[in-house]
Backbone as numpy.savetxt, mean C-alpha at the origin, in Angstrom:
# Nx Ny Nz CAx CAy CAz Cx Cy Cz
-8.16 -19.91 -17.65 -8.13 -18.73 -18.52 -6.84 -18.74 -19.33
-7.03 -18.51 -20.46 -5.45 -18.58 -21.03 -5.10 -17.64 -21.31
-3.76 -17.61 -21.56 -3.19 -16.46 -21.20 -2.86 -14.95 -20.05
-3.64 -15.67 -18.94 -3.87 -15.34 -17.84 -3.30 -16.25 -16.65
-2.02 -15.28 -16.20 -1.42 -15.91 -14.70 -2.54 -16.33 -14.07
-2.39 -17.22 -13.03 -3.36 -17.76 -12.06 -3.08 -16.65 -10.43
-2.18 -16.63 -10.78 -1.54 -15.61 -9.37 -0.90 -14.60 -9.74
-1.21 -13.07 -8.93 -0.45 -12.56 -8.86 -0.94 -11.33 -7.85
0.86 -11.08 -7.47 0.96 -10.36 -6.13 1.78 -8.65 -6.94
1.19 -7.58 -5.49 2.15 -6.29 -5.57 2.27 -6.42 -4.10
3.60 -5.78 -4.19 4.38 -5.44 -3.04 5.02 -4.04 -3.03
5.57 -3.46 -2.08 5.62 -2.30 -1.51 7.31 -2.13 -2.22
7.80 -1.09 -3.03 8.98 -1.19 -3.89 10.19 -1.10 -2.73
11.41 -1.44 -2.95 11.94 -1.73 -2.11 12.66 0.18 -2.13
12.39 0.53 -2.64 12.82 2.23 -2.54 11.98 2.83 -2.34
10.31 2.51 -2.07 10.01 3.25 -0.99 10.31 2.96 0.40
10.40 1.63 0.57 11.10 1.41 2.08 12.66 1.89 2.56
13.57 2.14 1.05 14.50 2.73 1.98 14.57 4.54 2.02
12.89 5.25 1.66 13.10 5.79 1.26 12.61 6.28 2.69
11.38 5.93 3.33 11.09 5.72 4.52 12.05 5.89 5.39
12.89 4.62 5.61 14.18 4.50 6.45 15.11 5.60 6.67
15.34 6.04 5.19 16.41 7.55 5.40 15.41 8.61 5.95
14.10 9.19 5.96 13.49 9.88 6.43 13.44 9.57 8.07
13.58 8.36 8.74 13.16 7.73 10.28 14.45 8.45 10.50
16.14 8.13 9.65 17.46 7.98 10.02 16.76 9.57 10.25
17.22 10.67 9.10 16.89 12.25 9.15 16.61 12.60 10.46
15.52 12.16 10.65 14.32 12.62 11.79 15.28 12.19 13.53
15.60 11.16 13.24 16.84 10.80 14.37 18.05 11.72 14.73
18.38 12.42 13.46 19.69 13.24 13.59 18.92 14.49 14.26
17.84 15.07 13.43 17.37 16.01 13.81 16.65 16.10 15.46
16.53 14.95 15.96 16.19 14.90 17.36 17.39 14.97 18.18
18.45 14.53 17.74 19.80 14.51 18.60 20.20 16.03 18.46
19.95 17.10 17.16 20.90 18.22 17.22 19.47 19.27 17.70
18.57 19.34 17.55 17.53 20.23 18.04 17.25 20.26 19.83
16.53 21.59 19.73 16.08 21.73 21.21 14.80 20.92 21.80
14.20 21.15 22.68 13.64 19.95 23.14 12.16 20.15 22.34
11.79 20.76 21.67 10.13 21.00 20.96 10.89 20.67 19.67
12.08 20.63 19.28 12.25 20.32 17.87 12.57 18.36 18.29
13.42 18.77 19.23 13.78 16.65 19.39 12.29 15.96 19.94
11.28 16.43 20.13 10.01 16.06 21.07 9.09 15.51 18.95
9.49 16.76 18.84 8.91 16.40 17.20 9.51 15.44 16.09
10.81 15.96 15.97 11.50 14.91 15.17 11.56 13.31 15.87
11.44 13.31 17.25 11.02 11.76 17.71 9.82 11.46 17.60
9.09 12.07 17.69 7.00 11.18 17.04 7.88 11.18 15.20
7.91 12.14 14.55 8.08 11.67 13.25 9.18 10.71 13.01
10.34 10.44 13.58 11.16 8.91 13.80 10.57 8.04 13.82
9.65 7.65 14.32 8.61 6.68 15.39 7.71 6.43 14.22
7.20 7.29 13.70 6.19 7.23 12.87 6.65 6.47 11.77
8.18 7.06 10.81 8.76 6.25 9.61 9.22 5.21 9.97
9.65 4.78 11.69 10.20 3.74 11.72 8.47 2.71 11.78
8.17 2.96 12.47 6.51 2.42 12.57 6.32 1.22 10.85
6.18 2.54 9.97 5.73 2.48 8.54 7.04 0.98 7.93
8.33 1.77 7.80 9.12 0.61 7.99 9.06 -0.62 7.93
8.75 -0.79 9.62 8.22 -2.17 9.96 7.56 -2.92 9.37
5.90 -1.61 8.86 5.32 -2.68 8.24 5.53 -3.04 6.85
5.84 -2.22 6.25 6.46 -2.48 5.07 7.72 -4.39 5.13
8.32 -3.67 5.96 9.40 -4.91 6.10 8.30 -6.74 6.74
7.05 -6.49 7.37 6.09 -7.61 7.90 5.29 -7.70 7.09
4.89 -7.04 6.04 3.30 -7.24 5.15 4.11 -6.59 4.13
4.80 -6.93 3.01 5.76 -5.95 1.90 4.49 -6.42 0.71
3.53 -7.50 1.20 2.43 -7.74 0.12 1.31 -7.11 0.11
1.36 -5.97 -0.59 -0.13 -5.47 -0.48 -1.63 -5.92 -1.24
-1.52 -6.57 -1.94 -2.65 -7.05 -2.67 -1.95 -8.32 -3.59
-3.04 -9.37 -3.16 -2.38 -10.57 -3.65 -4.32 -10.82 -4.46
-3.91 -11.65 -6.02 -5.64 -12.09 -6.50 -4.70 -13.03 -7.23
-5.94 -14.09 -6.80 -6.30 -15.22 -8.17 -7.37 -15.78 -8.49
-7.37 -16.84 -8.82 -8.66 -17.20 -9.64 -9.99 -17.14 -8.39
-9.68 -17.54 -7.17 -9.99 -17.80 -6.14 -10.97 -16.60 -5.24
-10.03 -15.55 -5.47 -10.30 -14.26 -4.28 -9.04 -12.98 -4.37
-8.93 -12.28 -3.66 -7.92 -11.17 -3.31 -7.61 -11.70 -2.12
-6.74 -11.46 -1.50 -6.27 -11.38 -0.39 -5.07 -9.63 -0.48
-6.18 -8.98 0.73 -5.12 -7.79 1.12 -4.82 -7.30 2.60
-3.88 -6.25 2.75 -2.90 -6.34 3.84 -4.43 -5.78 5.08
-4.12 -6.11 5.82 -5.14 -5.39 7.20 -4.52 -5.28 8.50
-4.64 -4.04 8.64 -4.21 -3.77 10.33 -2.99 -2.88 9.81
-2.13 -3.48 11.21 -1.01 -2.99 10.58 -0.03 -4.33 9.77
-0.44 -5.63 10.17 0.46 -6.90 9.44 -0.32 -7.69 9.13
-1.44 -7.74 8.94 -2.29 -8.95 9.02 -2.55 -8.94 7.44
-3.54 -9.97 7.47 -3.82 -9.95 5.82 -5.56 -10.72 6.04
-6.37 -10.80 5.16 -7.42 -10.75 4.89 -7.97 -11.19 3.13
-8.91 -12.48 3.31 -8.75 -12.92 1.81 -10.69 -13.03 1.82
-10.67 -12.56 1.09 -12.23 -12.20 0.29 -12.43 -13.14 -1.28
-13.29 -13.59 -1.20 -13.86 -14.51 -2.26 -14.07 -13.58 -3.44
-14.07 -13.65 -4.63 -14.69 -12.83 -5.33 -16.14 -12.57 -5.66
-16.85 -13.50 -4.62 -18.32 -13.53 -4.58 -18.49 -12.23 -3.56
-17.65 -12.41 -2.84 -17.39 -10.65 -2.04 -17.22 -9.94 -2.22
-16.23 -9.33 -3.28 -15.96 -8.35 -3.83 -16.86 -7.72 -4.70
-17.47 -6.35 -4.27 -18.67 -6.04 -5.13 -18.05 -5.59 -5.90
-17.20 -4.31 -5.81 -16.53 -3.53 -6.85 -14.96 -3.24 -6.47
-14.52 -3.33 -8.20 -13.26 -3.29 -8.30 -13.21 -1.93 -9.35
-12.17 -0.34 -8.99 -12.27 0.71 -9.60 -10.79 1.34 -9.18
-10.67 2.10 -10.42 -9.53 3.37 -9.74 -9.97 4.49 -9.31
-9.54 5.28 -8.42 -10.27 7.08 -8.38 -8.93 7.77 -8.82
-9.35 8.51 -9.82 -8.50 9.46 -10.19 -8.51 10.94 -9.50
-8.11 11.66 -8.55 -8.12 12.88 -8.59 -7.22 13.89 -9.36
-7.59 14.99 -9.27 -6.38 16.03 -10.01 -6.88 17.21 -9.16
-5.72 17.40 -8.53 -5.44 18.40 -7.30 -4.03 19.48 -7.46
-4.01 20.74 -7.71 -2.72 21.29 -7.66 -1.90 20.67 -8.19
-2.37 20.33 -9.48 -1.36 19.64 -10.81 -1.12 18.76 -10.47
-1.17 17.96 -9.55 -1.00 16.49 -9.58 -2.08 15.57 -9.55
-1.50 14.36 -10.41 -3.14 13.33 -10.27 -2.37 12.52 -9.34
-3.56 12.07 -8.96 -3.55 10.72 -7.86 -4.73 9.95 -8.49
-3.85 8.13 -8.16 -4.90 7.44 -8.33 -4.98 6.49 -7.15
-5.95 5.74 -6.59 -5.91 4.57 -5.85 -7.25 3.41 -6.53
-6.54 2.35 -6.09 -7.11 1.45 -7.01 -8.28 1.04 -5.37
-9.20 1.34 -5.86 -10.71 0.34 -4.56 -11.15 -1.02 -4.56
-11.17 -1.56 -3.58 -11.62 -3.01 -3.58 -12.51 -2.65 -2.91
-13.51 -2.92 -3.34 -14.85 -2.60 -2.20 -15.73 -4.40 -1.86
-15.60 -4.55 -0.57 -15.82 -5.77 -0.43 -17.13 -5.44 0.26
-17.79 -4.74 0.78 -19.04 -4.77 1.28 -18.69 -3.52 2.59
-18.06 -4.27 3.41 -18.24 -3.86 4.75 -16.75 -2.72 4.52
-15.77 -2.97 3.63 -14.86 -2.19 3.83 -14.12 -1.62 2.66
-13.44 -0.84 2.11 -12.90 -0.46 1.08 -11.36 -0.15 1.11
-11.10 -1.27 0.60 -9.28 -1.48 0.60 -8.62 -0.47 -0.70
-7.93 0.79 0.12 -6.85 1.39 -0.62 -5.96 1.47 -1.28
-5.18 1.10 -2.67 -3.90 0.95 -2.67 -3.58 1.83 -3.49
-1.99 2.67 -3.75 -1.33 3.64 -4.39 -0.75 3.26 -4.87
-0.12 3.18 -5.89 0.93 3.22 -6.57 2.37 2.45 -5.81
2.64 3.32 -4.91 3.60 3.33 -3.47 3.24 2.06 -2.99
2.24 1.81 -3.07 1.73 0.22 -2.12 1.95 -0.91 -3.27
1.52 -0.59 -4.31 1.50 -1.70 -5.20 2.62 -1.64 -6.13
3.58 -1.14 -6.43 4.95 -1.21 -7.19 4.63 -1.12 -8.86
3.52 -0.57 -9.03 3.20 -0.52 -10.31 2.05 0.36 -10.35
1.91 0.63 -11.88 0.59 1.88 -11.87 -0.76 1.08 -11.57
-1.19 1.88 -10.80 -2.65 1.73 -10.38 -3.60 1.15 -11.77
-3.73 1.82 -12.75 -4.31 1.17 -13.79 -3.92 -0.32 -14.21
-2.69 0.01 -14.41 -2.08 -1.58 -15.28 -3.15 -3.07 -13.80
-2.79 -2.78 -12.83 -2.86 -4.03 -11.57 -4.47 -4.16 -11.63
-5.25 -2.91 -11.99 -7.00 -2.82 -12.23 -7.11 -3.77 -13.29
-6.40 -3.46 -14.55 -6.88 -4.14 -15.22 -6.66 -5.74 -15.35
-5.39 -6.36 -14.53 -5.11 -7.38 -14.05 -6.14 -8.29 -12.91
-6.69 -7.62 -12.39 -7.82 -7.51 -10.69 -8.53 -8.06 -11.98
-8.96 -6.73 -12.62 -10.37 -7.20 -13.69 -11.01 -8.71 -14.54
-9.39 -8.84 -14.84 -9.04 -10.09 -15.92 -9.36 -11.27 -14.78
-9.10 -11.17 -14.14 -9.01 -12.44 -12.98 -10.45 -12.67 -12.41
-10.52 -11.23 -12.27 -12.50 -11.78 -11.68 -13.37 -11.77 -12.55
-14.43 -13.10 -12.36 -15.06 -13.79 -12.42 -16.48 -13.10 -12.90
């Protein structure tokens, strides 16, 4: 295809991961200075950003396509590569909720429908659709 990369990847921006991190740190302070239903809480939500963290820091690739297939993140680290003979549909959903839109871009491979935000993919949901688009087949 010309004018068309053969590869290309999004990854998770590196300021939402430290944005994560200062929320795990927060949640840590707030378990050390609270009573025991506030430190019982602020440690599941520690746990939880540090959790997220992790995976961010083990799978920072959320959606990888080329000429070939997609490959995207599964589980909590794993990854998963689909042919484009698999991929039935490729779409954004736009909502608009209490003044804010949201979009997530869908990979619908048959059996499952892979999510990504903005937050996951380091770029707008549209621009990476229409990149997905260009690439498949």
């Amino acid at each position: 295809m010309a004018g068309v990369e053969a590869r290309h990847e999004w990854r998770v921006p590196r300021q939402v991961v430290a944005a994560k991190a200062v929320a795990a740190a927060v949640c840590v302070v707030l378990a050390l200075i609270g009573d025991f239903n506030q430190t019982f809480l602020a440690s599941v939500a520690a746990a939880g950003f540090a959790a997220l963290v992790l995976r961010d820091l083990l799978a920072p690739v959320r959606l990888a396509v080329d000429e070939g297939g997609v490959t995207v993140v599964a589980g909590f680290a794993g990854r998963e590569r689909y042919s484009w003979n698999d991929v039935d549909r490729v779409r954004v959903d736009t909502r608009h909720r209490y003044g804010v839109t949201a979009q997530l871009l869908e990979i619908d491979t048959g059996d499952q429908v892979h999510l990504f935000s903005r937050h996951d993919l380091g770029a707008p949901v549209i621009d990476v659709a229409e990149i997905v688009m260009r690439l498949r087949p």
